[in-house]
C-alpha positions in Angstrom: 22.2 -6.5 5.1 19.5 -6.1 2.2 16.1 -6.2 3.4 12.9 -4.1 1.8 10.2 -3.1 3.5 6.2 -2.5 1.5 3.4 -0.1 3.1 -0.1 -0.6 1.9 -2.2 2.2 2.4 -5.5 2.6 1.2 -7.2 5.9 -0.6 -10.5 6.4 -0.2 -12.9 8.9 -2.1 -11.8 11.7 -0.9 -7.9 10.9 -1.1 -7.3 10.2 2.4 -4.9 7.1 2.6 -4.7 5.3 5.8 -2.3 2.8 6.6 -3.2 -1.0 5.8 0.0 -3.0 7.3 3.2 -3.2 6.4 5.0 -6.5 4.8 8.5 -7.6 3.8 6.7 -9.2 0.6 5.9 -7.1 -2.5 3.2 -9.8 -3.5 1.5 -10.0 -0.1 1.7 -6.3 -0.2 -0.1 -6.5 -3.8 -2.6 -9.0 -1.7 -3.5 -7.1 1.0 -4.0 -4.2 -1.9 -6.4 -6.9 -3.7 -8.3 -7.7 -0.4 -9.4 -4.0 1.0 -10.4 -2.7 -2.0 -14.0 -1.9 -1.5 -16.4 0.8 -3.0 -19.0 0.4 -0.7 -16.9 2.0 2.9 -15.2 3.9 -0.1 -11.8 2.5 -0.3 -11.4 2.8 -4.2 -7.7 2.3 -4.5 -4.5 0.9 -2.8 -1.0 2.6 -3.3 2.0 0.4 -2.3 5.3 2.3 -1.3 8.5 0.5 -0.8 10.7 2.2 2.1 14.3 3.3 1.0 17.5 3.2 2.9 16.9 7.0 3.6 13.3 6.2 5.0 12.0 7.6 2.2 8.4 6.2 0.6 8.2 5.4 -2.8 5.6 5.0 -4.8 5.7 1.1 -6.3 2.2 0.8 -7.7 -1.5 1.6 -7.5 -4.2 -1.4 -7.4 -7.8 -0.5 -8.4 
């Protein structure tokens, strides 16, 4: 069985990233990104990572 698995986490200013949600959708992933993105509580970026078979994160993209 192939499934994939997107983690949204948001970075703030001091590059902390806290975890968003998780999705089994690359664009809802990039949509949640889009949507929690806000300067003024200091969330200046979303990173998505795509889970391996391993476990293992991997860095898809950034949204800013």
């Amino acid at each position: 069985m192939n499934w994939e698995l997107y983690e949204v986490w948001a970075v703030d200013q001091d590059g902390n990233e806290d975890l968003i949600d998780t999705t089994k959708s690359l664009k809802e992933a990039r949509q949640l990104a889009t949507l929690n993105i806000d300067e003024d509580v200091g969330i200046i970026e979303c990173v998505i990572y795509q889970e391996d078979e391993e476990g293992t994160l991997n860095e898809v993209t950034r949204v800013k």
